[in-house]
C-alpha positions in Angstrom: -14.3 41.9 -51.1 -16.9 40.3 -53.6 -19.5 37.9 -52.4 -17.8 34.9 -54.5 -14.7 35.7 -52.3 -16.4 34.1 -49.0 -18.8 32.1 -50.5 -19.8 30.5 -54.1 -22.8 31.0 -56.5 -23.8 27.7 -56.0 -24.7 27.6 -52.2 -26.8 30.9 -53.1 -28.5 28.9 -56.0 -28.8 26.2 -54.1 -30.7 28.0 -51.3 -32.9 30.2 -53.7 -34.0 26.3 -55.4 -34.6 25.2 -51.8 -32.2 22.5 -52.4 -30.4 23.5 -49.2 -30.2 25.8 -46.4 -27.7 28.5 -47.1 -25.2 27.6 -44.3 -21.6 28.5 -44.6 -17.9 29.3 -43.1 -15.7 31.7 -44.7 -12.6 33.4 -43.1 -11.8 37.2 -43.4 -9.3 38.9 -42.9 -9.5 42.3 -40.7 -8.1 45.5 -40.8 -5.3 44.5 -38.3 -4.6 41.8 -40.2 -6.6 39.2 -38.0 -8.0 36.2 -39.6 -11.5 35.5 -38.5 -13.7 32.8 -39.3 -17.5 33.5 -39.9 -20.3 31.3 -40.1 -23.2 32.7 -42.4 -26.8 31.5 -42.3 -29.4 32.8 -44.6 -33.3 31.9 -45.6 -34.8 32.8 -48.8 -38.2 34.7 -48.5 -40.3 34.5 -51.6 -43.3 36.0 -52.9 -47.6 35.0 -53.2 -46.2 33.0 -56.3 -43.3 31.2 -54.4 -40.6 33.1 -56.7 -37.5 34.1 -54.8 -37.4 37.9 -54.1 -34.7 38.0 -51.3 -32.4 36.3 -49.1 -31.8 37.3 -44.8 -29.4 36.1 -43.2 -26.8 37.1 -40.2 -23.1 36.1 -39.8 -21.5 35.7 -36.7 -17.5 35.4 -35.7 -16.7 31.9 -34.6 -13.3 32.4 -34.3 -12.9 31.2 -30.4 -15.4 28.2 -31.2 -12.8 27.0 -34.2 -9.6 27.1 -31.9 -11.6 25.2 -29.3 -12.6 23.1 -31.4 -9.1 23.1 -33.1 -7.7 22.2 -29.2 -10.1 19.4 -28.7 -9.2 18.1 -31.8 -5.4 18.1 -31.0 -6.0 16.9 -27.1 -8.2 13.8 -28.9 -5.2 12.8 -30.8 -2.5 13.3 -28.2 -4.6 11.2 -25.9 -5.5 8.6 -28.5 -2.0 8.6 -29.4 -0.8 7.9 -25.6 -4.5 5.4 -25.4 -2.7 3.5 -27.9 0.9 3.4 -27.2 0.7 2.8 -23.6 1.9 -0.8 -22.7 -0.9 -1.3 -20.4 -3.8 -2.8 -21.5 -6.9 -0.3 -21.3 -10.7 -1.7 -22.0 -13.6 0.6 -22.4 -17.1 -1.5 -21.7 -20.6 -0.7 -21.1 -23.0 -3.1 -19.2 -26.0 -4.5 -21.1 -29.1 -4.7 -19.2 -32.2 -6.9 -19.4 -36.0 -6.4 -20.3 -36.3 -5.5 -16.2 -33.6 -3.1 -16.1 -30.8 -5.8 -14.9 -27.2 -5.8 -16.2 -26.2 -9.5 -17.2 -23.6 -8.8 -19.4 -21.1 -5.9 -21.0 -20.0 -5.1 -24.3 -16.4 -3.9 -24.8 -16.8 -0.1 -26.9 -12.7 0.4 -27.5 -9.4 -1.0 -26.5 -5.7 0.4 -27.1 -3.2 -2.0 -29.0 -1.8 -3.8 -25.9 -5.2 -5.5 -25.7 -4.4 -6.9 -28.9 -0.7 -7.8 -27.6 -1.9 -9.4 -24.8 -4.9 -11.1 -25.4 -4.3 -12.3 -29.4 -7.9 -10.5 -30.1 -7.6 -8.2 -32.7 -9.3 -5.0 -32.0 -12.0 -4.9 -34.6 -13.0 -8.4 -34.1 -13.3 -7.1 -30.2 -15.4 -4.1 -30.5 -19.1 -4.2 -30.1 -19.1 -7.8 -28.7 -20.4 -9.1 -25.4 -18.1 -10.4 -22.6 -19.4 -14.3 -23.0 -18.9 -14.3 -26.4 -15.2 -12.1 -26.7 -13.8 -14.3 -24.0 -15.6 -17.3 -24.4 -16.8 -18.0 -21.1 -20.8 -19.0 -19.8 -20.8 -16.0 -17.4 -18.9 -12.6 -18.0 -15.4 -12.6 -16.4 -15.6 -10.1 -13.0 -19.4 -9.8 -13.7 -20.2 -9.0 -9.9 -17.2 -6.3 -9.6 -17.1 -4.6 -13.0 -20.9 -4.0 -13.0 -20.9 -2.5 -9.2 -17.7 0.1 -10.4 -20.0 0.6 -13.1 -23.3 1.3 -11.5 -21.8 3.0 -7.9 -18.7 4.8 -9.2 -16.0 3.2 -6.8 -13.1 2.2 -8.2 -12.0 -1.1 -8.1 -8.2 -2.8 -8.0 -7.4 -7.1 -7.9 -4.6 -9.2 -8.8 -5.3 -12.1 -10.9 -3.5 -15.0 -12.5 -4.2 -15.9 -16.0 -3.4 -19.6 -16.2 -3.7 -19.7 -20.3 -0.8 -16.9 -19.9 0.7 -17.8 -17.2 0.9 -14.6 -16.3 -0.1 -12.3 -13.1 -2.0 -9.0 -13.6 -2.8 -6.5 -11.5 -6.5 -4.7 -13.0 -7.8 -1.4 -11.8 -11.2 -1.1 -12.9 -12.8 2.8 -12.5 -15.7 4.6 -14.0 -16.0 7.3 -16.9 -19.7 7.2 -16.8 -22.6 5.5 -15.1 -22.9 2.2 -16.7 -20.0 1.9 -17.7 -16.0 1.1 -16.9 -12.3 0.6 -17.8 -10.3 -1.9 -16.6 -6.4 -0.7 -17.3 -4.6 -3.9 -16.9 -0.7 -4.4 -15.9 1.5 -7.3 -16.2 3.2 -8.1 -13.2 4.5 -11.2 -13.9 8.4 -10.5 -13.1 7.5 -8.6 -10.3 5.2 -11.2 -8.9 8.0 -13.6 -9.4 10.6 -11.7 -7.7 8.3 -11.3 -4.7 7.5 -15.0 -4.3 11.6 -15.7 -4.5 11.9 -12.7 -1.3 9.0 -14.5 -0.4 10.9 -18.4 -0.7 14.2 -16.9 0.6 12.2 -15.6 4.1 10.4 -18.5 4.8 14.2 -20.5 4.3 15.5 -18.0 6.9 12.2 -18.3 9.2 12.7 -22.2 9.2 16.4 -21.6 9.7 16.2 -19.0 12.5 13.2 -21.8 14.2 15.6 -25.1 13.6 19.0 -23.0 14.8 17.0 -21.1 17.7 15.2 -24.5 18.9 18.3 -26.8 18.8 20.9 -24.6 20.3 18.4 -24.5 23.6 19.8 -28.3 23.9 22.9 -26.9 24.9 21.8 -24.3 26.8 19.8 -26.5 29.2 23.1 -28.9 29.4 25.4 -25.6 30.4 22.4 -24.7 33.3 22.2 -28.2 34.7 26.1 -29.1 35.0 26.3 -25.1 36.4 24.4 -26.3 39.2 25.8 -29.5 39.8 29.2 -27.7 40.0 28.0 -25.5 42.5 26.4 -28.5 44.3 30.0 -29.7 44.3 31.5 -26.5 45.4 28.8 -26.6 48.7 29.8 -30.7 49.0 33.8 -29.6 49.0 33.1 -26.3 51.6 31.6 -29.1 53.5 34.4 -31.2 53.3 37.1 -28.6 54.8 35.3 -27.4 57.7 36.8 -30.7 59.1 39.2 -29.4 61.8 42.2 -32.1 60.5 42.3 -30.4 57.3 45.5 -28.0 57.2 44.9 -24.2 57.7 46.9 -23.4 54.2 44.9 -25.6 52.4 41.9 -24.3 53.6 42.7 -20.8 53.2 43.1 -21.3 49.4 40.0 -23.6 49.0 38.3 -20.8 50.7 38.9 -18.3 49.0 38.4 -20.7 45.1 35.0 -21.7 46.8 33.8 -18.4 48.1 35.2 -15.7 44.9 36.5 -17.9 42.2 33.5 -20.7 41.9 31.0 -18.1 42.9 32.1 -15.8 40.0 32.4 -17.6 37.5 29.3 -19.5 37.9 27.4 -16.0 38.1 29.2 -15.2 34.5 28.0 -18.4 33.1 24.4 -17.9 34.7 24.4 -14.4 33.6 25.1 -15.5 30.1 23.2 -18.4 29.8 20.2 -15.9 31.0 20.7 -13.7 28.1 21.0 -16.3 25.6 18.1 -17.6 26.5 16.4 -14.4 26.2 18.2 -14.0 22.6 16.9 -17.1 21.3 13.4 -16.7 22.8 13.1 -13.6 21.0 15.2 -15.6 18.0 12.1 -18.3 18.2 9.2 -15.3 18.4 10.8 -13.8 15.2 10.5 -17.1 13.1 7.2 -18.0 14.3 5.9 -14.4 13.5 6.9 -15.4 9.7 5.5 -18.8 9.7 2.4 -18.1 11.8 -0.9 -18.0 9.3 -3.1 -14.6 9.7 -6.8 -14.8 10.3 -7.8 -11.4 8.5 -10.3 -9.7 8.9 -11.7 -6.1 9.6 -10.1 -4.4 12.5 -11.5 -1.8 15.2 -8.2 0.0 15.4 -10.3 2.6 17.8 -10.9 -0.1 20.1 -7.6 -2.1 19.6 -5.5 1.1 20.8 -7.5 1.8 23.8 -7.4 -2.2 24.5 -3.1 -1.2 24.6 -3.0 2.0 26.3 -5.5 0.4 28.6 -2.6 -2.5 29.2 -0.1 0.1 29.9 -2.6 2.0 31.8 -0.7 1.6 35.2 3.0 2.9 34.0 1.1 6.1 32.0 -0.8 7.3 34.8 2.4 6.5 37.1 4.0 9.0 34.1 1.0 11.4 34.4 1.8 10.7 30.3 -1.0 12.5 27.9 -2.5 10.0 25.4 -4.1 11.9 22.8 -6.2 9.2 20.3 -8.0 10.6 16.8 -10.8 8.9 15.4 -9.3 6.0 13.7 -10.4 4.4 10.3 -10.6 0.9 10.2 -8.2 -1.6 8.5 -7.5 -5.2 7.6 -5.3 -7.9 9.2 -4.6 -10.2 12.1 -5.8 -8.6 15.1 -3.3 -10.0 17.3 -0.1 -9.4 15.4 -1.1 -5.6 14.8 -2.1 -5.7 18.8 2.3 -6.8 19.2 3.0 -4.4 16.6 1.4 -1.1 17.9 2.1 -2.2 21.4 6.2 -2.3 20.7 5.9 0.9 19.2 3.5 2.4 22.7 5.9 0.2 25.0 9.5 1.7 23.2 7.6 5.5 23.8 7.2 4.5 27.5 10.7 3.2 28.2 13.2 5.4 26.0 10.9 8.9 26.9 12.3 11.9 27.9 12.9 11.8 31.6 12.6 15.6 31.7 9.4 16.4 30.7 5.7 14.9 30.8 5.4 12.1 28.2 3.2 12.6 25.4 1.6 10.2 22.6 -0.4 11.3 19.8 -2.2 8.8 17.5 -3.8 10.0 14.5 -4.4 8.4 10.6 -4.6 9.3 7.1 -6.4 7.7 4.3 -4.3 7.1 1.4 -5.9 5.5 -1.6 -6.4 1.9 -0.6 -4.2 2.1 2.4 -4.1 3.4 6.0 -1.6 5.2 7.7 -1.2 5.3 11.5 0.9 7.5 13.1 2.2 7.6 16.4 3.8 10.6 17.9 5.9 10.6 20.6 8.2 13.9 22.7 10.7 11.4 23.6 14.4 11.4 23.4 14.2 10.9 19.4 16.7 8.7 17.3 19.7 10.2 15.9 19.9 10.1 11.9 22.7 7.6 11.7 20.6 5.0 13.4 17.4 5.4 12.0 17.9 2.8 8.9 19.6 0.3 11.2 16.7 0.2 13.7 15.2 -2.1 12.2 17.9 -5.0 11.6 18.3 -8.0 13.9 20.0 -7.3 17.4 20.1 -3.9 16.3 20.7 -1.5 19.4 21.0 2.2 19.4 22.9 2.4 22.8 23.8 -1.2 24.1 25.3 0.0 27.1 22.3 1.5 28.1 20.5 -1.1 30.9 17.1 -1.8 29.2 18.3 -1.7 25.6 16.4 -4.6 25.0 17.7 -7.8 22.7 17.8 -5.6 19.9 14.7 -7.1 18.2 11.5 -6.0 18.9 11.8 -3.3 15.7 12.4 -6.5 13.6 9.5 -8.3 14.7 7.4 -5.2 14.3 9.0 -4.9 10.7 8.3 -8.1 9.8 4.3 -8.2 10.7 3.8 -5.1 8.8 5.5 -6.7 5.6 3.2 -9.8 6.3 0.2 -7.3 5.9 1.6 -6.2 2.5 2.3 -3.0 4.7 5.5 -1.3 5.7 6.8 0.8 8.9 9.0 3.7 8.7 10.5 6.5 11.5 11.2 10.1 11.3 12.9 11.3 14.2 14.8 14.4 15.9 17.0 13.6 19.0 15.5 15.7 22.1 12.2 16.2 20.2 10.9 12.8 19.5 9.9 10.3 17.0 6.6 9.7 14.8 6.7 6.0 13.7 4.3 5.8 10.3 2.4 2.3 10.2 0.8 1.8 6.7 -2.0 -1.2 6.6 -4.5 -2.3 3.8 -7.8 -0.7 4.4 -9.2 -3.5 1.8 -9.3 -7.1 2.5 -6.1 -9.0 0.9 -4.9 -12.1 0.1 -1.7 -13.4 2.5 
């Protein structure tokens, strides 16, 4: 292989004129047929006179540099490919700082398409320029949150509506590099909109559920007070026939109307009116849970669950039960709806427990992004798998006939608070083995 093969006169003559520094790449090609690729570098040395006499150099196989380089080069475009296709909108910024070492501001560095789609900026007249000015605004929009992302690390994540847009967007704001962050922004508008009608059709419910709950007490009230009036007429007529004239036939068959007939069917009606009553109570609680406004704020969920085992203290040591409690973080939310939530869930273990064995309860939690999850295990008599999606519908029972089956709503009442905290509730459960119910809360504070 001649010298011109791998590299050209003119580099050399280049170098020997000192135009240049004899730096070059060539590939060659091995004896297993191999293609390498060398890089050669070379100085000139020259003599007293400055005349060229000759040229050392070294060469070196970069092979494994050029495919790395070759896969960064092909990862760069896949991911500017996906940076730019991608439907949400993704901002790259840096914060600009002060003569003191402040941030007051940041400069957007890049931006995929769908900032162009979204906002009506095009993306070169974007790049390189401050918050204030881009979005026209005396202070830069999110100032306080971007540049804390940017200077700690933590990520960020809001919901915002955009008024010129009207549109909702949910922002996630994280951090490359110190000093600077990416908001990725996602549109949801539809399902923003879709929540508020859920939203509109509950509260219609709730106000239905209050209105039909409160009015049909009327009648209730009016079936108790003429129930006793009868029986008041029942005593006046029993009275009446302990007169000696009255004949002994008659007597016999008002006895017996006045002492078994009256008597049982005024029990029925009191019976029943005493469970409707109950129905509608809990009817009344369910509506006003929905309609009742949260005070939200960080809660001690430690403290809060020793505050309910401590309220059920007198039927678990009667139980010689085991309460096992993990350290608990800390979440956000009304402190006395999740006190009626987690207490349901501790006062269910309690009455439906496994009457053969010592009652256990095991509370533990798990961070999961920018929720919490409590968990409470119980060694109960479990929930069979046909019944575990209907638990949590209204007057749903698992075994009505059973004595205290309850009104069959406590589970929707629990339900609904943890939807209320933008949180949800679910069960796994085994019969004979027990249940774990799965409680997940915000562990950031939220907007009702």
């Amino acid at each position: 292989m001649g010298r011109s093969d791998v590299w050209s006169d003119a580099e050399i003559q280049m170098a020997i004129n000192g135009e240049k520094e004899f730096n070059t790449e060539f590939r060659v090609v091995w004896r297993d047929g191999s293609i390498h690729n060398i890089r050669a570098l070379a100085v000139v040395q020259r003599d007293d006179s400055g005349r060229p006499v000759r040229m050392i150099g070294t060469n070196w196989d970069i092979t494994l540099q050029k495919h790395a380089e070759e896969a960064l080069r092909e990862s760069e475009e896949k991911l500017n490919t996906l940076f730019g296709s991608m439907t949400e909108m993704v901002v790259l910024n840096e914060l600009v700082f002060d003569e003191s070492g402040q941030p007051f501001n940041y400069r957007l560095t890049d931006c995929n398409n769908a900032f162009s789609t979204i906002t009506g900026i095009e993306k070169e007249n974007a790049i390189g320029k401050i918050a204030t000015e881009l979005y026209q605004t005396e202070t830069p929009p999110f100032f306080t949150e971007y540049s804390r992302v940017a200077l700690t690390g933590v990520s960020y994540e809001y919901t915002t509506y955009f008024e010129p847009m009207d549109k909702y967007f949910s922002i996630s704001v994280v951090s490359p590099k110190k000093n600077t962050f990416a908001t990725i922004t996602t549109d949801i508008t539809g399902i923003r909109e879709i929540q508020n009608e859920i939203f509109a059709k509950n509260e219609e419910l709730e106000n239905y559920l209050y209105i039909a709950s409160h009015d049909l007490r009327s009648p209730l009230v009016n079936i108790q007070g003429f129930s006793r009036r009868l029986q008041k007429h029942a005593d006046s007529i029993k009275e009446i026939i302990s007169d000696p004239s009255i004949p002994a036939g008659i007597k016999s068959d008002l006895d017996h109307i006045l002492d078994e007939d009256v008597p049982k069917s005024l029990k029925y009606i009191f019976s029943s009116v005493t469970k409707m009553e109950a129905l509608l109570a809990g009817l009344l609680h369910l509506s006003r849970t929905g309609r009742t406004l949260m005070t939200i704020r960080e809660i001690d969920i430690n403290k809060l669950f020793h505050l309910i085992i401590g309220h059920y203290n007198f039927q678990l040591t009667e139980l010689n039960a085991v309460v096992n409690i993990s350290e608990l973080p800390t979440c956000y939310g009304d402190e006395n709806l999740l006190n009626q939530l987690f207490s349901n869930i501790i006062g269910n273990a309690i009455k439906y427990r496994d009457k053969n064995r010592q009652l256990l309860l095991d509370i533990t939690a798990q961070i999961e992004f920018r929720k919490v999850v409590y968990s409470i295990r119980d060694n109960g008599m479990g929930i069979d798998q046909r019944h575990l999606e209907k638990i949590w519908d209204i007057f749903y029972k698992v075994d009505a006939s059973q004595p205290d089956a309850g009104d069959g709503l406590g589970l929707s009442i629990v339900k609904r608070i943890a939807e209320k905290h933008n949180g949800r509730i679910r069960v796994e459960s085994e019969p004979g083995k027990g249940s774990v119910f799965f409680v997940e809360l915000q562990r950031f504070e939220f907007a009702e």
